[in-house]
C-alpha positions as CSV (number, residue, x, y, z in Angstrom):
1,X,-75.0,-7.4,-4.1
2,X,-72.6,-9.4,-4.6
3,X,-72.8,-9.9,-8.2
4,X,-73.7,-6.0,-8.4
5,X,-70.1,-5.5,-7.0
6,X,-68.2,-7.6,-9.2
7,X,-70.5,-6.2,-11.9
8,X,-69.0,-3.3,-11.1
9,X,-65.3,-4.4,-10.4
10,X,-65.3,-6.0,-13.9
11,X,-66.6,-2.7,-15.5
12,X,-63.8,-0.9,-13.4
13,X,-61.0,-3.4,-14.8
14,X,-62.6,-3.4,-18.0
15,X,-62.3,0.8,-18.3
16,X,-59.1,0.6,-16.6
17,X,-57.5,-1.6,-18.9
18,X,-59.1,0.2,-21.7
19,X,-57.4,3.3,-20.3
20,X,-54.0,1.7,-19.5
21,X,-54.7,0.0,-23.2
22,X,-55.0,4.0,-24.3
23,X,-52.2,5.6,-22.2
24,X,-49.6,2.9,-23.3
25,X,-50.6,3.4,-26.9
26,X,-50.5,6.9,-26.8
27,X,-47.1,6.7,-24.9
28,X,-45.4,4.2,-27.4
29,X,-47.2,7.1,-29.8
30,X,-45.1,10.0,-28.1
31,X,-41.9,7.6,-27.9
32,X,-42.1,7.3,-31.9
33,X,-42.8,11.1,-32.4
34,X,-39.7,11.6,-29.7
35,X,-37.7,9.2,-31.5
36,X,-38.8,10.3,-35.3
37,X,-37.5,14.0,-34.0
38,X,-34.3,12.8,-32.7
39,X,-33.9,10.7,-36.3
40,X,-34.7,14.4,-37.9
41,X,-32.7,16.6,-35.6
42,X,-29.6,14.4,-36.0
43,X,-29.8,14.3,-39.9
44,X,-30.5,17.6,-39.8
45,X,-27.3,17.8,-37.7
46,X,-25.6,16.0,-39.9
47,X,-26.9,17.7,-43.3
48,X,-25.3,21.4,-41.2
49,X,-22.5,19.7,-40.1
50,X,-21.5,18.4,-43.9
51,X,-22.6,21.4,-45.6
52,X,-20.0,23.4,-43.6
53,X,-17.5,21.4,-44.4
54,X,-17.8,21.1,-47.7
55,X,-17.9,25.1,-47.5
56,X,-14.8,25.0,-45.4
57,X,-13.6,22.7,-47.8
58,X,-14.4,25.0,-50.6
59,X,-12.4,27.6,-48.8
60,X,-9.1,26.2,-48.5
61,X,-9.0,25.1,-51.9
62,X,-9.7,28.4,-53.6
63,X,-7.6,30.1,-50.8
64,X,-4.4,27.2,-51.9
65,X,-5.9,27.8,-55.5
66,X,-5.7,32.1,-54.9
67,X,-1.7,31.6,-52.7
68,X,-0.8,29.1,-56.1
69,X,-1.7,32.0,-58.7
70,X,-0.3,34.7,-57.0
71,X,3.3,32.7,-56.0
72,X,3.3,31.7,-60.0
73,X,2.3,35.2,-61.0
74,X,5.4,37.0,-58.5
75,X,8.0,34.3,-59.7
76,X,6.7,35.2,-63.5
77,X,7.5,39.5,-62.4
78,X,10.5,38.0,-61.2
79,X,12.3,36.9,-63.8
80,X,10.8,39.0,-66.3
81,X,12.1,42.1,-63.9
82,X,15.3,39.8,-63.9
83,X,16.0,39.7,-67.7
84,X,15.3,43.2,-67.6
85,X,18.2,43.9,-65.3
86,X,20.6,42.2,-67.1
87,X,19.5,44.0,-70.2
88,X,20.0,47.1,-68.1
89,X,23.9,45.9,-66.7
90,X,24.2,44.9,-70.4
91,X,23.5,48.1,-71.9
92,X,25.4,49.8,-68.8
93,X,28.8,47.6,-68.9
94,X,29.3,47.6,-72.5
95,X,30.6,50.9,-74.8
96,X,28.1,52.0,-78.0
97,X,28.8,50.2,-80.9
98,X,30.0,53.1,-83.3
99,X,27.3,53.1,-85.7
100,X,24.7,53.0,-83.4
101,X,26.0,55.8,-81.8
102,X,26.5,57.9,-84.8
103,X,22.4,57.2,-85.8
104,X,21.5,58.0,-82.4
105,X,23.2,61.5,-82.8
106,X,21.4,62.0,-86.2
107,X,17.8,61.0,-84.9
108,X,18.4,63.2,-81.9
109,X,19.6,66.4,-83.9
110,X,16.9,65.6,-86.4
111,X,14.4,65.5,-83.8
112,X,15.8,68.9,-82.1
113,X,15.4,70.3,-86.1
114,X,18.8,73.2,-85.3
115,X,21.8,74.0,-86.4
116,X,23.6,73.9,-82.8
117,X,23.5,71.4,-80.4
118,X,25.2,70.1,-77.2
119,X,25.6,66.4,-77.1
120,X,25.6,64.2,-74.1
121,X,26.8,60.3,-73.7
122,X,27.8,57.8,-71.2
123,X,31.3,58.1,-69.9
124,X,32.3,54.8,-71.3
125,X,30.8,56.4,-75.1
126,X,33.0,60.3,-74.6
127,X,35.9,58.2,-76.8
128,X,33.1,57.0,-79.7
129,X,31.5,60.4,-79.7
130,X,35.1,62.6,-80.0
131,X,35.9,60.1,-82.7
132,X,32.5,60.0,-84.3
133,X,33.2,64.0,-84.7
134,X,37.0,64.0,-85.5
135,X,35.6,61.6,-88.6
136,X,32.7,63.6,-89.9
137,X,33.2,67.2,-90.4
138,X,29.4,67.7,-91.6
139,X,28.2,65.8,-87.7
140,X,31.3,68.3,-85.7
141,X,29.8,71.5,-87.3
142,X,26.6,70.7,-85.5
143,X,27.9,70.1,-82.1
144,X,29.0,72.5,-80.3
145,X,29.9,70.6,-77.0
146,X,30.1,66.9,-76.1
147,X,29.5,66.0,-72.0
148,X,29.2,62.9,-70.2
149,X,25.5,61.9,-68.6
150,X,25.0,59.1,-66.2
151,X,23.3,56.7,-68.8
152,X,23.3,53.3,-69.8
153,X,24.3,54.7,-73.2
154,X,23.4,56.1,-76.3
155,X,22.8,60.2,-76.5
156,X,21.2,62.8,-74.9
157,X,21.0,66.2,-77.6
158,X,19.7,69.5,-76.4
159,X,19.9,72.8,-78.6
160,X,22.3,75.4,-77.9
161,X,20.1,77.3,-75.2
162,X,19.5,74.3,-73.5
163,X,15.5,74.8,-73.8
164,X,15.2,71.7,-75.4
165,X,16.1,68.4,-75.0
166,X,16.0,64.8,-77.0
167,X,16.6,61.9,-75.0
168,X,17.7,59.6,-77.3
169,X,19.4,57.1,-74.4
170,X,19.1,53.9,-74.4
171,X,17.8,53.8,-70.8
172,X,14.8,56.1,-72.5
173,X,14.5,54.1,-75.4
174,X,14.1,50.8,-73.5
175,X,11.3,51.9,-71.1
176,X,9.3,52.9,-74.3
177,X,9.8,49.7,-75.4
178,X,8.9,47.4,-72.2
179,X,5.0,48.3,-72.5
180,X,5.3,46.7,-75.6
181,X,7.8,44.3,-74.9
182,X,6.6,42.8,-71.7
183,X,3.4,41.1,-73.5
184,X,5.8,39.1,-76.1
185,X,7.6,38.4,-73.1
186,X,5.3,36.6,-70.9
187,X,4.1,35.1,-74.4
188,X,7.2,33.2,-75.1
189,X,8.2,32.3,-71.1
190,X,5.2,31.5,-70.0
């Protein structure tokens, strides 16, 4: 009975190490999966984690690149709006040169195509016109009046009625100019 019992004892130990043998493989089994998870969850962590900032990244350079363009692009307008100005204060401050004046006068009463007109200049150009007309019989049989318009210069003609109008100024004559202009420009500055 004796031997039956150890018999048995040793089968016991025998099964039970077999099991324990089992359990502790499959635990070190779990432990790997657990610790090949961990290894993937924390490069996938890390794969996120530099992803978004190399998008954040991404972001501040085109939004430096984007503030850069548009601070060049505004200091372009102004000094191109800046030359413009003193091309305006140029025009303003300074009296018509006499013979530009007097083809101004022509183009404009050519353009109006009648025998009467009313002229109009700058303040600064009343002295050039009444001259202009004191000098050429031919121009003073045309006009009928001379006024004075707020303008940077040159002529404004209108017929006698005062239906129709040529604005021949050089206020006018410059903003048909700028669209055309303002490419060459920004060629040459920038």
């Amino acid at each position: 009975m004796q031997k039956i019992s150890e018999a048995v004892v040793d089968k016991v130990r025998t099964e039970a190490r077999g099991l324990i043998s089992q359990a502790e493989k499959a635990s070190r089994e779990e432990i790997d999966r657990a610790k090949g998870q961990r290894e993937a969850n924390i490069e996938a962590q890390k794969h996120r984690m530099l992803t978004e900032a190399e998008e954040e990244a991404a972001r501040i350079v085109a939004q430096g690149s984007l503030k850069g363009h548009q601070k060049l692009s505004s200091t372009k307008v102004a000094i191109v709006d800046q030359i413009i100005n003193r091309a305006r204060k140029t025009l303003s401050d300074s009296p018509s040169d006499r013979n530009h004046l007097l083809n101004l006068v022509n183009e404009a009463l050519a353009a109006l195509g009648t025998n009467k007109a009313r002229i109009y200049v700058s303040p600064q150009d009343m002295s050039t016109a009444r001259e202009l007309l004191a000098a050429d019989r031919e121009l003073a049989s045309k006009i009928i009046e001379v006024k004075e318009l707020d303008c940077m210069g040159g002529v404004m003609a209108e017929d006698s009625k005062g239906k129709l109008s040529i604005d021949n100024t050089y206020g006018t004559r410059l903003e048909m100019l700028l669209p055309r202009l303002l490419p060459e420009m920004s060629k040459e500055l920038f």
